[in-house]
C-alpha positions in Angstrom: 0.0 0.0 0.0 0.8 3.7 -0.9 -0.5 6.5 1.0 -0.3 10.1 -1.0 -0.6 13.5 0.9 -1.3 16.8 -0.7 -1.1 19.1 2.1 -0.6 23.0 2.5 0.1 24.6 5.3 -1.8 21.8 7.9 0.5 22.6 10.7 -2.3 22.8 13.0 -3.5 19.3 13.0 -0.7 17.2 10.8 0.9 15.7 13.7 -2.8 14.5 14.3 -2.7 12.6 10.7 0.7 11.7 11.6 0.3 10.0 14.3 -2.6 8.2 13.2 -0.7 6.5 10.4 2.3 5.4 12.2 0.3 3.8 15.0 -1.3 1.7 12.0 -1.7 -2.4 12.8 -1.1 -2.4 8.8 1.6 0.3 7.8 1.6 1.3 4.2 5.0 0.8 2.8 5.4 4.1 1.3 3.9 7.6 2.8 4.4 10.7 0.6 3.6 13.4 1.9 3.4 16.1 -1.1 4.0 19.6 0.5 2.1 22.1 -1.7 3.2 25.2 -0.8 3.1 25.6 2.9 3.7 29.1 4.7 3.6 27.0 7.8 5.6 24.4 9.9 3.7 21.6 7.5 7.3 20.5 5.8 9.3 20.9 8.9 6.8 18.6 10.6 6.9 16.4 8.4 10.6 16.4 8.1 10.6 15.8 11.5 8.5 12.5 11.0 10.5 10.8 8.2 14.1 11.1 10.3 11.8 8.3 12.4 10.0 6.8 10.1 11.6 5.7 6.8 8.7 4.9 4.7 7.6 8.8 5.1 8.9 11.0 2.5 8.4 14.8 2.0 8.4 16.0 -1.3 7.8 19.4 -2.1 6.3 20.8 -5.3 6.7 24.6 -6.9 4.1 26.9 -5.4 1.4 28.3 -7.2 0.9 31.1 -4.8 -2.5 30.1 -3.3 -4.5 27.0 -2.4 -6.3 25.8 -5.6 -9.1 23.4 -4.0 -10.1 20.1 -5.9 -7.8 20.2 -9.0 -5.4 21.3 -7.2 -5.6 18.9 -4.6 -5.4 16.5 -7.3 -2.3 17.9 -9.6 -0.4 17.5 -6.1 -1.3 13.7 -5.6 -0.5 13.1 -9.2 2.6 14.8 -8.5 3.2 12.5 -5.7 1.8 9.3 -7.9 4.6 10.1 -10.4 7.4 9.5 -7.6 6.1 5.9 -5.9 9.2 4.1 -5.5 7.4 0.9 -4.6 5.8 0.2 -8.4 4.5 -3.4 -6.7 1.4 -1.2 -4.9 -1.8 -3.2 -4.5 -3.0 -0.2 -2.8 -3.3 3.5 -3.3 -4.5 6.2 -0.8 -5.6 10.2 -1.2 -5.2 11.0 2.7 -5.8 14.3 3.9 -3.6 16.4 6.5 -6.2 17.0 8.9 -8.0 13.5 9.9 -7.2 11.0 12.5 -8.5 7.7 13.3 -7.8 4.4 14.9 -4.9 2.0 14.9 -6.6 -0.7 13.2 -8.2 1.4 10.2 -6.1 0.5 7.8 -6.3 -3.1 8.7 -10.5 -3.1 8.8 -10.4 -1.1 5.5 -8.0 -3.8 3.8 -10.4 -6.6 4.6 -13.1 -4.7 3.2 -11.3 -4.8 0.1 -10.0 -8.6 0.6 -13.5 -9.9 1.1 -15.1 -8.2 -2.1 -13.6 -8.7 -5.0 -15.5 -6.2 -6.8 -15.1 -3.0 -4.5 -12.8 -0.3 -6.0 -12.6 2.0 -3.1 -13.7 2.1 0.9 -13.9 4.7 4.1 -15.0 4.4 7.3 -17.7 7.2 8.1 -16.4 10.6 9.0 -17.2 12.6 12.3 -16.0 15.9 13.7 -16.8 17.2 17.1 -19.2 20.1 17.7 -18.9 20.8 21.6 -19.2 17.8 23.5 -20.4 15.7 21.2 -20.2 14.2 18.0 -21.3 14.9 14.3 -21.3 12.8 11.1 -20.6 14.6 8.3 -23.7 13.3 5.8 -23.0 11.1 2.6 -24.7 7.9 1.2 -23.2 4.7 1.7 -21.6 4.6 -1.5 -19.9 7.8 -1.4 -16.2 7.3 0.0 -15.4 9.9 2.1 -12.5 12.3 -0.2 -10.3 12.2 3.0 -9.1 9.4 3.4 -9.8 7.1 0.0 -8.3 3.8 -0.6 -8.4 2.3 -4.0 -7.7 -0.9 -5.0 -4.7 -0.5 -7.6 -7.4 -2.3 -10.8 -10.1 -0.1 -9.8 -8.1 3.0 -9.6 -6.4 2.0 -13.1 -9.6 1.2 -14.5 -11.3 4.8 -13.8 -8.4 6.3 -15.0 -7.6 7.7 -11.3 -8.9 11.2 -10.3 -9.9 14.0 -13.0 -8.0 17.6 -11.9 -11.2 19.2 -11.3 -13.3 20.5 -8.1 -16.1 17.6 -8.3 -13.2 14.9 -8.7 -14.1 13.3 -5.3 -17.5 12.8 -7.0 -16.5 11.6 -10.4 -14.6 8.7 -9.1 -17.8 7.3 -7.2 -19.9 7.3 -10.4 -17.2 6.4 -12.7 -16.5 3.2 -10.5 -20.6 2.5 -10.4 -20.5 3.4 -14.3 -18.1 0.7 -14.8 -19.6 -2.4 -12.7 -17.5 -1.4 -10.1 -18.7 -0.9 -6.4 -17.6 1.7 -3.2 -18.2 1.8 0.0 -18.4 4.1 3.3 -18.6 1.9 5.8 -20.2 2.2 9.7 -16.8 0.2 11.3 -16.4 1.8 15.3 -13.0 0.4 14.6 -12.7 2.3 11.6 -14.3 6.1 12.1 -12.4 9.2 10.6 -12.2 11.8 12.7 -12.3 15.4 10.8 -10.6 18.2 12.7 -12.2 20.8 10.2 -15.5 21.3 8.8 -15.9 20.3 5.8 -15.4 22.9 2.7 -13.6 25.6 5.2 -10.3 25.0 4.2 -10.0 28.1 2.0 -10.9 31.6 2.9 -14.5 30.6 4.6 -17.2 27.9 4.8 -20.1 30.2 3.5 -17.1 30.9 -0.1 -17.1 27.1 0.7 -20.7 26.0 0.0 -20.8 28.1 -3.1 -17.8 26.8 -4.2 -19.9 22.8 -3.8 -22.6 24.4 -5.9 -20.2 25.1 -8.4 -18.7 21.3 -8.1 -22.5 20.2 -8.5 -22.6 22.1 -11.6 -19.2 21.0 -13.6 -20.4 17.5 -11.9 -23.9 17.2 -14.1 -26.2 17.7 -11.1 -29.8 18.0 -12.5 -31.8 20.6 -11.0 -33.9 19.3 -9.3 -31.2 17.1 -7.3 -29.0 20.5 -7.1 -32.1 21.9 -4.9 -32.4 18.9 -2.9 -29.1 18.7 -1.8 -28.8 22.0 -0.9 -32.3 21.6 1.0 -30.6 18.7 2.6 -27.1 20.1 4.2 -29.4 23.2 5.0 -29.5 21.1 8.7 -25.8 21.3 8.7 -23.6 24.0 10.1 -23.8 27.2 8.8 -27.3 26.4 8.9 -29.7 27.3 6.6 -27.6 29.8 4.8 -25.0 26.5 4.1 -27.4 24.7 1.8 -28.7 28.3 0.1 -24.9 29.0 -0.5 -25.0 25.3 -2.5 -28.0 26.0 -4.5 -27.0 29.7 -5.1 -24.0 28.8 -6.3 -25.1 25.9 -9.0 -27.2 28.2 -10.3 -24.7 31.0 -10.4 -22.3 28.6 -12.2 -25.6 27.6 -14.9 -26.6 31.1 -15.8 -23.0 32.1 -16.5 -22.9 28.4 -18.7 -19.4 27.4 -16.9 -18.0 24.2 -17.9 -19.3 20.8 -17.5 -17.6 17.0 -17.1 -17.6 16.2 -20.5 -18.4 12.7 -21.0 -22.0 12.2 -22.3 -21.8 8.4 -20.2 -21.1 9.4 -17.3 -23.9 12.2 -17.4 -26.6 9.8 -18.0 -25.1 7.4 -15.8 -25.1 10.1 -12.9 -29.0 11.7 -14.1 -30.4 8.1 -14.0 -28.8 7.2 -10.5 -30.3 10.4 -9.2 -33.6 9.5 -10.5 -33.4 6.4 -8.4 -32.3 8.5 -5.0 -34.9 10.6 -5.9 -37.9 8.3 -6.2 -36.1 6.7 -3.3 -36.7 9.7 -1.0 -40.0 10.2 -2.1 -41.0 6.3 -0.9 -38.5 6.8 2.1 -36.3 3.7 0.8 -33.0 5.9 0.9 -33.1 6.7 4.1 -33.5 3.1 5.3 -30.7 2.0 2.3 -28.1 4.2 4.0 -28.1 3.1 7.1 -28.1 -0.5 6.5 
């Protein structure tokens, strides 16, 4: 197994992530940690790290000057992809720089994998903590959380890894469904992610955050409809209200000025006919009893 990093300026929770990896029952035989960029102590911690641990390495890419969310997120893993010393990877993770999570994740994940031949990629369930206690940040089952995603190494090859592009955490899911593949995010107490930021507030705010996932819905080939839905949805998340107006506000925003979208006419009736199904789903009240399961 390969673990990949992108990370920019993560001081303030890295040694979280850190820890968490080396303290692994199963240890990936190669960590690269892709520094991005970082203002911060993010190389020098992880410098620190890798005089102790020989299969972390740092490698540090050009700056761009700013933090480029998705795409750029992506170009830095690819960057790190290009440098695996260990080409004999069954294995490949996107890790993030601010989770942690239990010794025995890896492991659990792994035998997800072993026992189903036909699953391309697996997450435990992600929770961050609000006061004193504890809140799941909302996906379906099949959605694998964009922290921490491990790929099996035919899967991953076979979906042509992840497209440089804001809604790339989404694209993978559907392209693995698309090709008779399957993913999963997992319920595993052994195996929870533990997210030490709220999701989408890693650049500037979360309110620029939840426009900026209207946009991804856009390029992504949301329909309408669903767009509306799932902003309705998150509007019972943190911010609330405003958080899911933000989403819809800003797929619409990215329609009326006819921005790009994933171009790949498959895929697009691939993802319209699945949401169809979640939708009549809702309407029975089948989904919500399908993603807990």
């Amino acid at each position: 197994m390969v673990i990949i990093s992108p990370v920019r300026d993560e001081a303030e929770y890295l040694r979280l992530t850190l820890d968490s990896v080396v303290a692994q029952t199963w240890r990936p035989v190669e960590w690269i940690v892709v520094d991005d960029g970082s203002t911060d102590e993010t190389p020098q911690i992880v410098a620190e790290y890798a005089a102790r641990y020989p299969f972390i390495r740092l490698i540090t890419r050009t700056d761009r000057g700013f933090r480029k969310l998705g795409g750029g997120v992506v170009a830095a893993f690819e960057f790190g992809r290009a440098r695996i010393e260990h080409q004999d990877w069954r294995y490949i993770v996107k890790l993030d720089g601010d989770m942690s999570f239990g010794p025995r994740y890896i492991e659990r994940m792994v035998g997800r994998l072993e026992a189903n031949p036909r699953l391309a990629a697996v997450s435990g369930k992600v929770f961050r903590r609000e006061g004193e206690s504890f809140v799941e940040e909302a996906h379906g089952h099949e959605q694998v959380a964009g922290q921490f995603k491990l790929y099996r190494r035919e899967a991953f090859e076979d979906i042509g890894g992840f497209v440089e592009h804001l809604a790339w955490d989404g694209i993978d899911v559907h392209t693995c469904a698309m090709k008779g593949w399957e993913t999963l995010a997992t319920y595993d107490k052994e195996a929870w992610l533990w997210h030490h930021r709220v999701m989408g507030s890693s650049d500037r705010d979360l309110f620029v955050g939840r426009m900026r996932w209207g946009r991804g819905n856009w390029y992504l080939g949301y329909h309408p409809l669903y767009a509306v839905v799932a902003g309705l949805n998150r509007m019972r998340e943190k911010p609330y209200v405003i958080g899911g107006l933000l989403m819809i506000v800003g797929y619409f925003w990215a329609a009326i000025r006819r921005l790009p979208r994933y171009d790949n006419p498959e895929f697009q009736r691939h993802l319209r006919k699945w949401q169809n199904g979640r939708l009549k789903d809702a309407l029975t009240g089948r989904l919500r009893e399908r993603d807990s399961a």
